[in-house]
C-alpha positions as CSV (number, residue, x, y, z in Angstrom):
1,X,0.0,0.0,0.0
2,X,3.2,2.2,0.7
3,X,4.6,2.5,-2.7
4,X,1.3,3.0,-4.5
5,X,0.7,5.9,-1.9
6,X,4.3,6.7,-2.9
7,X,3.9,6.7,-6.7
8,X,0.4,8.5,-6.8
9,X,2.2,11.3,-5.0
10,X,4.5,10.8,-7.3
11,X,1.9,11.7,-9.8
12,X,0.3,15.0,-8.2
13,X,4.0,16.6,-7.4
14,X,4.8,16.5,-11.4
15,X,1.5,17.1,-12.5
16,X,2.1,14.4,-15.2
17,X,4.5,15.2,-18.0
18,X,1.7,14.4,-20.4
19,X,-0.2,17.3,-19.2
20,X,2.3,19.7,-18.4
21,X,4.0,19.5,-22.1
22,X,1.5,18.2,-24.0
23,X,1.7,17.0,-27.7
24,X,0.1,16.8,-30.9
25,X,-1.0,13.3,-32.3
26,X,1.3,13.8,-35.2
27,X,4.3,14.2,-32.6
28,X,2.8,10.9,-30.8
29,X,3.4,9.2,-34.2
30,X,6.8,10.5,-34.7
31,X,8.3,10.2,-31.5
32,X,7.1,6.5,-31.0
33,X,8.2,5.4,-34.2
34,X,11.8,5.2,-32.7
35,X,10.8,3.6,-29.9
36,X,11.0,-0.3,-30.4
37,X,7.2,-0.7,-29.5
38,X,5.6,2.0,-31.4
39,X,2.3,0.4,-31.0
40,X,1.3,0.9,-27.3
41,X,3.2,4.1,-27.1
42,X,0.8,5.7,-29.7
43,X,-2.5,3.9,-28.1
44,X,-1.8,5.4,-24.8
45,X,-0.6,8.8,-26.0
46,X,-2.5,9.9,-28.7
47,X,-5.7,10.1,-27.2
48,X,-4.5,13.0,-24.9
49,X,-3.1,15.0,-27.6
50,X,-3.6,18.8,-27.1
51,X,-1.7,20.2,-29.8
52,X,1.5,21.3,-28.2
53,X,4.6,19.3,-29.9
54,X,7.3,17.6,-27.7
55,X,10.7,19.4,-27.4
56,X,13.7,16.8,-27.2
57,X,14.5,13.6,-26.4
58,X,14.6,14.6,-22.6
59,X,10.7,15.4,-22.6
60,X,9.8,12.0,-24.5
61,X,11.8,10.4,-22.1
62,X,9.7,11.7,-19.3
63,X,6.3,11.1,-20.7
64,X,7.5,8.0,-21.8
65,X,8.8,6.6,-18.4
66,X,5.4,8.2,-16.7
67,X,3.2,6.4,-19.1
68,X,4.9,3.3,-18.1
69,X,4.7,4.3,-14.3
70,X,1.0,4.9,-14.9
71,X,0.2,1.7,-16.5
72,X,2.4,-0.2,-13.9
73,X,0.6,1.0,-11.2
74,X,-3.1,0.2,-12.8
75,X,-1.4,-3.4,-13.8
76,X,-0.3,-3.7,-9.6
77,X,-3.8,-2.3,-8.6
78,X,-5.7,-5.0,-10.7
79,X,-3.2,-7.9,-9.8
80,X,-4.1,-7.0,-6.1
81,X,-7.5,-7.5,-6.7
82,X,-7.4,-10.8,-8.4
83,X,-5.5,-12.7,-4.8
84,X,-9.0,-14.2,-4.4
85,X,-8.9,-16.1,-7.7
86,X,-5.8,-17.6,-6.6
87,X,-7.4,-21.2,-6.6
88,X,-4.5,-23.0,-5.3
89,X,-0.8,-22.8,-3.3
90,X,1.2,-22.8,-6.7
91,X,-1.4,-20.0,-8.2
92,X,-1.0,-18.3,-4.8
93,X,3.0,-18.4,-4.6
94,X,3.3,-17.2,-8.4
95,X,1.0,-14.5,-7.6
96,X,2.4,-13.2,-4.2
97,X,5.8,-12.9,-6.1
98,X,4.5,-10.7,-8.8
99,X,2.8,-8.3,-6.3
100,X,6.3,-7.7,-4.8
101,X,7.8,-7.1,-8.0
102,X,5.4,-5.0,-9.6
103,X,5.7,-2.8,-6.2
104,X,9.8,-3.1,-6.9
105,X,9.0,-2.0,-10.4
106,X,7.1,0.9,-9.4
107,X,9.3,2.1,-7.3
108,X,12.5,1.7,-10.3
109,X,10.2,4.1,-12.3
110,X,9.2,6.4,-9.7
111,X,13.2,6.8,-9.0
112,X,14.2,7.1,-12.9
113,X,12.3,10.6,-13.4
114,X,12.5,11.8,-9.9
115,X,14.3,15.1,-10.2
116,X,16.1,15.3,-6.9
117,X,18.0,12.3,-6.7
118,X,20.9,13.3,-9.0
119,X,20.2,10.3,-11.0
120,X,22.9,10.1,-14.7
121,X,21.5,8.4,-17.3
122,X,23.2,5.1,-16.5
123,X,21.9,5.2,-13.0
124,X,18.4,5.5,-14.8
125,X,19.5,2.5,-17.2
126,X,20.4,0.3,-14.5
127,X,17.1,1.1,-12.9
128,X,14.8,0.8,-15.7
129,X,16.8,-2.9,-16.3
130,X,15.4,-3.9,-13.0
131,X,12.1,-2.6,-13.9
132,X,11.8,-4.5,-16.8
133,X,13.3,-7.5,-15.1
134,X,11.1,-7.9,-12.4
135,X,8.0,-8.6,-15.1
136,X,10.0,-11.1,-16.7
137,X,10.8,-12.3,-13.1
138,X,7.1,-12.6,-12.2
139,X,6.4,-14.6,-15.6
140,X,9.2,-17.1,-14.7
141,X,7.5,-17.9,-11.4
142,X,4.4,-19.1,-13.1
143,X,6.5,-21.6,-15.4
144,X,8.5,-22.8,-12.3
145,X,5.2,-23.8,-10.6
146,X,3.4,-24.5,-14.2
147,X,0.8,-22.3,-13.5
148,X,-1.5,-21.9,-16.5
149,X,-4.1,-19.3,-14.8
150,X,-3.2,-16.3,-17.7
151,X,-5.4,-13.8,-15.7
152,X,-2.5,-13.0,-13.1
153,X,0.1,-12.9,-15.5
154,X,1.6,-9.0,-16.4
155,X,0.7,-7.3,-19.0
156,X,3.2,-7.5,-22.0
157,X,2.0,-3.7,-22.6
158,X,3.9,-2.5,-19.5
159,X,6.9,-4.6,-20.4
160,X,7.1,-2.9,-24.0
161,X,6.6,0.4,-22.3
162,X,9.3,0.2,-20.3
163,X,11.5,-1.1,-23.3
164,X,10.7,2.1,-25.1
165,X,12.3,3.8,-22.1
166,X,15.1,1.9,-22.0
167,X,15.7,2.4,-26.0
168,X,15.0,6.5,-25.4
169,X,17.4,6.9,-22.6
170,X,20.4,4.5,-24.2
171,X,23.4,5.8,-23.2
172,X,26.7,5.7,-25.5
173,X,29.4,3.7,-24.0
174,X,32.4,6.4,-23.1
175,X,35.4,4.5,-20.9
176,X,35.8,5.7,-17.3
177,X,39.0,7.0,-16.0
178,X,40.6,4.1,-14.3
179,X,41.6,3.7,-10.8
180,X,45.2,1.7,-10.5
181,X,45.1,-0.9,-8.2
182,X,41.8,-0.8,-7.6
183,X,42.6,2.7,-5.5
184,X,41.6,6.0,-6.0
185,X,44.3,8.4,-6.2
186,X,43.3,10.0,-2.8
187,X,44.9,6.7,-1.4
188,X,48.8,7.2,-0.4
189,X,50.6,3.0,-1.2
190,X,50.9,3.0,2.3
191,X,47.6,3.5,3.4
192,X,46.0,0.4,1.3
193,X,46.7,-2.5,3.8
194,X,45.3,-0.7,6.6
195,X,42.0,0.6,3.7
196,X,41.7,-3.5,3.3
197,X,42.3,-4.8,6.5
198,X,40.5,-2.5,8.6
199,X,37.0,-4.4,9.9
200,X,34.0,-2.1,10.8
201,X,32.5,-1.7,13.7
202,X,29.3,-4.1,14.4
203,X,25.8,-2.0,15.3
204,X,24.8,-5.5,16.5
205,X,25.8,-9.1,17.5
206,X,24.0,-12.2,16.3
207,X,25.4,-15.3,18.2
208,X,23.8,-18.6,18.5
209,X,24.8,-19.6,21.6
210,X,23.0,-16.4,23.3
211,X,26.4,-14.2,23.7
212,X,25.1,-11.4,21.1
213,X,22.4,-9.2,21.0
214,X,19.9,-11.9,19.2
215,X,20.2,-15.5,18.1
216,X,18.7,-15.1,15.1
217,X,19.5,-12.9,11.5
218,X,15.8,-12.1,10.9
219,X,15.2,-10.9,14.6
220,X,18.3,-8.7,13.8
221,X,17.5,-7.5,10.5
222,X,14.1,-6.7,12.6
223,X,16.1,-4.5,15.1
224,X,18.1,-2.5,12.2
225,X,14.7,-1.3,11.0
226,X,13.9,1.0,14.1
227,X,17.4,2.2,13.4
228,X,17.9,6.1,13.1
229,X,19.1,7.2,9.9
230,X,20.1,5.4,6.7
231,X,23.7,4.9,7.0
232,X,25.7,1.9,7.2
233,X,24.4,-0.5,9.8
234,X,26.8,-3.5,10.7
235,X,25.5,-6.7,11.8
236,X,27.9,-9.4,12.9
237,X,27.1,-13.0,12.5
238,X,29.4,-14.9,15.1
239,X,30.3,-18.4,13.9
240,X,27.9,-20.7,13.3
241,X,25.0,-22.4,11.6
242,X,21.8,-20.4,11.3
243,X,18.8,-22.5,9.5
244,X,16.8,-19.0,8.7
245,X,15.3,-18.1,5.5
246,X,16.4,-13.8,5.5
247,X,15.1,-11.0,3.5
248,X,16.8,-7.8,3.6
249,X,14.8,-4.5,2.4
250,X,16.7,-2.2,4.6
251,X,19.4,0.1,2.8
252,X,22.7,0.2,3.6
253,X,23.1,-3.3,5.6
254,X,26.0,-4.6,6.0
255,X,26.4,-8.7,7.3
256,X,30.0,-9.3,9.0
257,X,31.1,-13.0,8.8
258,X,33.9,-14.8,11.1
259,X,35.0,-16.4,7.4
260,X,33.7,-18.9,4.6
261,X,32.5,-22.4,6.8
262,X,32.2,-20.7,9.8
263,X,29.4,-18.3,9.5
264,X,27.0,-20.0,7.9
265,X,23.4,-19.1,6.3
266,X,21.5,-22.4,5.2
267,X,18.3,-23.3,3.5
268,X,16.6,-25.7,1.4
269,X,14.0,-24.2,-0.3
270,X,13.2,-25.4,-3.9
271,X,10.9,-25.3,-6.9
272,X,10.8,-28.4,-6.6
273,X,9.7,-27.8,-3.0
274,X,7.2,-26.2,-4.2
275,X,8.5,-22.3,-4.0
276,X,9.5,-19.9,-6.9
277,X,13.0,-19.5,-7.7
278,X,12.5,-15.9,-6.9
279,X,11.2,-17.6,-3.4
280,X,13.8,-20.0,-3.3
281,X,16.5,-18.0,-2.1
282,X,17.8,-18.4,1.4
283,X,18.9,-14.9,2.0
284,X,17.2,-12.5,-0.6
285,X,18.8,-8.9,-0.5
286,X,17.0,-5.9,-2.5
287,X,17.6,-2.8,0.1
288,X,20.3,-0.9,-1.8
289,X,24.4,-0.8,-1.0
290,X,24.0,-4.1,0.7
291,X,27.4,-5.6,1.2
292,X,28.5,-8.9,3.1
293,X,31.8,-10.5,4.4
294,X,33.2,-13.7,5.6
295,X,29.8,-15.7,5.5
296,X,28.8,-18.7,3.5
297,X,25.3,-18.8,1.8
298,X,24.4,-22.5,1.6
299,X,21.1,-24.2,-0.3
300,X,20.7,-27.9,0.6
301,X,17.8,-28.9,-1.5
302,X,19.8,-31.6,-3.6
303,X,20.8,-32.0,-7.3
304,X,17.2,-33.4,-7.5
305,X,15.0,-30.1,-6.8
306,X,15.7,-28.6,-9.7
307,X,16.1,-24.6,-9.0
308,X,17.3,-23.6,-5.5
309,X,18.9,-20.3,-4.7
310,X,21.4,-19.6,-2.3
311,X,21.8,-15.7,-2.5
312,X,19.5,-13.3,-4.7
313,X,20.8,-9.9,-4.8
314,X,18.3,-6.8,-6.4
315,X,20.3,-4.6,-4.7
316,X,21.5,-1.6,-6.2
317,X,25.5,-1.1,-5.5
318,X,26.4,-4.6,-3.5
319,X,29.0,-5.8,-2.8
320,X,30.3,-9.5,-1.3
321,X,34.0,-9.6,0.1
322,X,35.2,-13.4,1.0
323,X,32.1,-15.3,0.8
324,X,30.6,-18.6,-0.3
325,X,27.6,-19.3,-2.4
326,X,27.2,-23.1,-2.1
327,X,24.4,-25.4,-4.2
328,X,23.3,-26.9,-7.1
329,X,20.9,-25.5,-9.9
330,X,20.8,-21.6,-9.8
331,X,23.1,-21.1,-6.9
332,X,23.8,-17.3,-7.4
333,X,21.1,-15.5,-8.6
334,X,22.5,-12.1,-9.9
335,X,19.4,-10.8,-10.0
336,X,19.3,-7.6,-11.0
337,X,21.2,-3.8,-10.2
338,X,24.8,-3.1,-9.6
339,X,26.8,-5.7,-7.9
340,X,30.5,-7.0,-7.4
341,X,32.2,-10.0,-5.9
342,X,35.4,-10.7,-4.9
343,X,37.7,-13.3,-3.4
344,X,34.4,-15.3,-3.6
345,X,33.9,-18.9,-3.9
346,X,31.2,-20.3,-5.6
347,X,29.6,-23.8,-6.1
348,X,26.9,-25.2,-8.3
349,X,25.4,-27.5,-11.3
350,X,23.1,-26.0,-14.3
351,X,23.3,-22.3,-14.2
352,X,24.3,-21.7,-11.0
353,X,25.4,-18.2,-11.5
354,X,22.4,-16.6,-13.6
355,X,20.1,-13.0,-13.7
356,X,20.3,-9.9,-15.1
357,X,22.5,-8.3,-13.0
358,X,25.0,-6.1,-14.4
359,X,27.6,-8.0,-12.4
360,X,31.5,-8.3,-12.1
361,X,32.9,-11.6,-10.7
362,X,36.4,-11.0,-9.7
363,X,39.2,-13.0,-8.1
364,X,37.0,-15.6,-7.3
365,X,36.8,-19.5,-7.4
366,X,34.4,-21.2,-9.4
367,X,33.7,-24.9,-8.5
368,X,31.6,-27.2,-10.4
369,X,30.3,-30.3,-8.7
370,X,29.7,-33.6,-10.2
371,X,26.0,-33.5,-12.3
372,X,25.8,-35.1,-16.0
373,X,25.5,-31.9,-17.9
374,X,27.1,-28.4,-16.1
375,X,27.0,-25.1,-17.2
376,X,28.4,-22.1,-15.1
377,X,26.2,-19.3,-16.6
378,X,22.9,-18.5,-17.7
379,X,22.8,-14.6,-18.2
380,X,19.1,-13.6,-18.4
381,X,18.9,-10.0,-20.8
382,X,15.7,-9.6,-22.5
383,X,15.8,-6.4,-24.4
384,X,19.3,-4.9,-26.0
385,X,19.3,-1.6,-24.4
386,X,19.4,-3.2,-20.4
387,X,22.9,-2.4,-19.7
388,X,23.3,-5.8,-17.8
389,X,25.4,-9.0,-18.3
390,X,27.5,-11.2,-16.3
391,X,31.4,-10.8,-16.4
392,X,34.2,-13.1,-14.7
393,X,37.0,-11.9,-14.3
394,X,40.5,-12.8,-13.5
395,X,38.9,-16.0,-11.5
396,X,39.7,-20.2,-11.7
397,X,37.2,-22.3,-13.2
398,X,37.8,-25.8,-11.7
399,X,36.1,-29.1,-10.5
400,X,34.5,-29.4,-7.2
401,X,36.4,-32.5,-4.9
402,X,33.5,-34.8,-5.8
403,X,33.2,-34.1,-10.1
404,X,37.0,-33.7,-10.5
405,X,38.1,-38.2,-10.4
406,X,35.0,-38.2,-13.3
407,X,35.6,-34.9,-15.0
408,X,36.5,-36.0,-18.2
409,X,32.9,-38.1,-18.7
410,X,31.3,-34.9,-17.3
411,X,30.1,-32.0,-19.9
412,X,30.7,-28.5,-18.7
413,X,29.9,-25.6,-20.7
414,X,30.7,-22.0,-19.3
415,X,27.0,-20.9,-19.9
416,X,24.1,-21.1,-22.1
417,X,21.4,-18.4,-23.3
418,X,18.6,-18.1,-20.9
419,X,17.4,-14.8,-22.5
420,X,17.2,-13.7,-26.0
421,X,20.0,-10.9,-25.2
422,X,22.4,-13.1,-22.9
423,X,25.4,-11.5,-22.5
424,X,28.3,-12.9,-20.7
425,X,32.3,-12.7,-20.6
426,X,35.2,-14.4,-19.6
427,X,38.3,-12.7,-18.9
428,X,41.7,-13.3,-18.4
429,X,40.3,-16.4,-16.3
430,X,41.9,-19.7,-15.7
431,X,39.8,-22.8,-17.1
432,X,40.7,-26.0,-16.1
433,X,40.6,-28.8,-18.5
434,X,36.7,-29.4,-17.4
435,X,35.5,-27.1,-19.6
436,X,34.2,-28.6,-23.4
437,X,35.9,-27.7,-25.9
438,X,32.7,-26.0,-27.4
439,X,32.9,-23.8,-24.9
440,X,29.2,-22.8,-24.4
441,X,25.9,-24.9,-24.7
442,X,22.4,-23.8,-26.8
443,X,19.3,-23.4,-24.9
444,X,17.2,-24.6,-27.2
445,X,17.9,-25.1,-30.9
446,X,19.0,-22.0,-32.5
447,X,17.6,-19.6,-29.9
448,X,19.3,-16.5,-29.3
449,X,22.6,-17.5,-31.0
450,X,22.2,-14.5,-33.1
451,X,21.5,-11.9,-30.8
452,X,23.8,-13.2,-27.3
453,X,26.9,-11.5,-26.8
454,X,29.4,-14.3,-25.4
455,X,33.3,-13.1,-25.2
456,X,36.3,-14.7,-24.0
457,X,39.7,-12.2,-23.6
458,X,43.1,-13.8,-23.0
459,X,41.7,-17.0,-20.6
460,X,44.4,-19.1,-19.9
461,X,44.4,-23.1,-18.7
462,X,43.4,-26.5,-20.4
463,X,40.1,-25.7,-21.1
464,X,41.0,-21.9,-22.3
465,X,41.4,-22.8,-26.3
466,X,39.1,-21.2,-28.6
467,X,40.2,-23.3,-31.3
468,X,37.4,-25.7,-31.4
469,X,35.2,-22.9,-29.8
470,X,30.8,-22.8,-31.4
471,X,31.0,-20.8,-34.4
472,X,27.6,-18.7,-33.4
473,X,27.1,-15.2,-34.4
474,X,27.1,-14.1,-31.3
475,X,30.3,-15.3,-29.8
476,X,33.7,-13.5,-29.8
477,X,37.0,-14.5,-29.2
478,X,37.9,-11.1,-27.7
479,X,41.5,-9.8,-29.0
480,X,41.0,-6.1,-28.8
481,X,41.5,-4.6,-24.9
482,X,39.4,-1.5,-25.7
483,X,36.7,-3.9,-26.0
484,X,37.5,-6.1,-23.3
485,X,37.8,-3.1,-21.0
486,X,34.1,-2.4,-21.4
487,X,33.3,-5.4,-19.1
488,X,35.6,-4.3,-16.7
489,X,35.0,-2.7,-13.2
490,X,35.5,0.5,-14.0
491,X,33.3,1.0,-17.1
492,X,30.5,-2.5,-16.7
493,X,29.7,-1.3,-12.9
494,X,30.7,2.6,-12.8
495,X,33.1,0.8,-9.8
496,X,35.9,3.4,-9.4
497,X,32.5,5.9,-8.3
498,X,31.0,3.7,-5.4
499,X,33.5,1.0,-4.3
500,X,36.5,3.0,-2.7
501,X,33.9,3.7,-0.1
502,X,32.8,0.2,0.7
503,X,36.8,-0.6,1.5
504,X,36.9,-3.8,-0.4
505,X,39.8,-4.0,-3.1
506,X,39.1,-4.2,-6.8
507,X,40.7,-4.2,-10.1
508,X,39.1,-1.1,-11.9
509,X,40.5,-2.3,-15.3
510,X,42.3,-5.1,-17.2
């Protein structure tokens, strides 16, 4: 109820770009002719015509992301009221999820024309990404729990209106000035062990055996909510093994680890359990500038359950320092947003790091367990103008203890296209000699090997050769470091603007 409070206010504050400009059908027709979806941009437009033309891209921009916002909110309004059809616990988890991501979506809008945030034009890219991702989101869940019930499924016209926004505000790629070291110049050589080793100071204590503030993550996470303020709010997990399912809506959280295997966060939830993959996730994170440190994020459900999430991050600007994301199918979900990992270690079958994220891997291990068909990847872009994809970079890509005596009778594939738009690199990344010579797997048939963007740059190991590599249209064998360098921290993740401050090292560029 908050956020459609928040987005009609919203609405009376900027009195509706389409009222305050105004336009004249013939500028309706020739301003959403650019626009990929020209169709349900004129329908909604050109009936409020008044005769007063559009002046610039800027304007369209705004009526265009509004119209959107509108129809979002009429799509989350009517959803809402159709709970009572619900006429069973699959229809009922499939429709729960897409109530939360509508209100996500809303709120992704709502911040993309808000005037007073400061907002650049790839903060509102990155933003309208998630928007359109958490439709596509809400359709997934109703596959995951075969769901045929049409009635609560979005509306493809809110998805195409977004997509017109996305196309309006594309931004040119320009490279970032680059940080060396991962530093910004501000920082003197001497001051960059103390800038890593130096371990915040907890808000709050979560121990299990009752020497902390609470025994529980949630009950914390409960506690940081009547905090004052918005700033960075530690929470240190003592070692241990806590069986919670978390969800973390609160900005600027931070979780604080005594290390990978000692702090540990485990569930088991599954779609084949019954939940989402969405719902799957034992910690979910979507409150902004989330980061987390020296804690492992573990999903029993077996090789069996099909989809079962360890971490989802939506969270705009997170990071996770020294941590393990340990399971099967669809470990990691990169959801969506701004997010970097490093020194991580991550485990997993079929697409067990996957999303649309705009995400950078880094210094990390990769470890894939023993399953009959693996593949690391499974990027999730729907629409060519989201500024998302999944890059790995300078990280090992090896077998897990129990795949690596049988490696050579496994197939493992570094990814495979989820989305029409899948975009994924690999750079300057050892693979062991697990990986198929192929490389990369289809989806299905001839889907999206056209329009994917998969790139490997200077890889080394048995299993780097590109020799015997698929010959799709969409793969590159990456020889050009200008090109490379667009995946990098620095210019993929804007890093060298928001990560000094977190105090975790990175590698801006190559």
């Amino acid at each position: 109820m908050a956020i459609r409070f928040y987005s009609t206010l919203f609405l009376v504050l900027f009195l509706s770009p389409l009222v305050i400009f105004g336009y004249s059908p013939n500028d309706v027709r020739t301003w959403c002719s650019q626009t990929p979806h020209p169709q349900p941009c004129e329908s909604f437009l050109s009936h409020k015509a008044n005769n007063i033309p559009i002046k610039g891209k800027s304007q369209f921009f705004k009526i265009s992301t509004q119209l959107a916002l509108d129809r979002a909110i009429l799509a989350h309004t009517n959803l809402y009221s159709l709970g009572s059809k619900c006429q069973n616990a699959h229809e009922k988890a499939a429709w729960a999820d897409c109530l939360e991501l509508y209100d996500y979506t809303i709120q992704k809008l709502n911040k993309s024309i808000d005037p007073t945030n400061g907002a650049t034009q790839n903060d509102a890219q990155s933003w309208l990404s998630t928007a359109l991702t958490n439709l596509e989101t809400c359709r997934a869940g109703f596959v995951d729990l075969a769901v045929s019930n049409n009635q609560l499924m979005p509306s493809n016209n809110v998805s195409n209106l977004i997509s017109n926004t996305l196309s309006v505000n594309k931004v040119p790629y320009t490279p970032q000035p680059e940080y060396k070291q991962g530093f910004p110049t501000w920082v003197k050589p001497g001051d960059r062990k103390l800038l890593q080793s130096s371990s915040p100071k907890a808000d709050i204590v979560v121990a299990k055996d009752g020497s902390g503030n609470y025994k529980t993550i949630n009950e914390a996470i409960s506690a940081a909510s009547k905090r004052k303020g918005s700033g960075r709010y530690v929470i240190y997990v003592k070692a241990g093994s806590y069986k919670e399912n978390v969800q973390i809506k609160l900005k600027n959280i931070m979780l604080l680890g005594d290390g990978i295997g000692k702090t540990i966060i485990t569930g088991s939830k599954s779609v084949g359990g019954g939940t989402t993959t969405f719902n799957s996730a034992t910690v979910a994170v979507v409150g902004d500038g989330f980061i987390a440190q020296g804690i492992t994020f573990e999903n029993t459900a077996g090789p069996t359950s099909g989809q079962a999430v360890a971490l989802r991050s939506g969270s705009d600007l997170s990071v996770f320092y020294k941590c393990s994301f340990e399971g099967n199918q669809d470990t990691l979900y990169v959801h969506s947003e701004r997010q970097f990992y490093r020194e991580c270690d991550i485990y997993g079958t079929v697409d067990f790091i996957f999303g649309n994220a705009a995400v950078v891997i880094q210094n990390s291990n990769i470890y894939v367990h023993n399953h009959k068909t693996n593949t690391v990847t499974a990027q999730g872009r729907t629409d060519p103008n989201q500024n998302t994809g999944i890059s790995i970079h300078n990280c090992k890509v090896t077998a897990a203890s129990d795949l690596k005596p049988v490696q050579s009778s496994v197939k493992t594939y570094l990814g495979r296209p989820w989305k029409q738009y899948s975009r994924t690199v690999f750079m300057k990344t050892y693979l062991d000699s697990l990986i198929n010579a192929a490389g990369w797997m289809e989806w299905s048939g001839d889907f999206a090997l056209k329009t994917l963007y998969y790139g490997e740059y200077m890889n080394t190991g048995p299993g780097a050769s590109t020799k015997n590599r698929v010959s799709w249209a969409g793969y590159h064998v990456i020889t050009s470091a200008s090109e490379a360098s667009e995946f990098s921290v620095g210019n993929f993740i804007a890093g060298g603007s928001w990560l000094p401050a977190t105090n975790v090292p990175f590698t801006s560029g190559l």
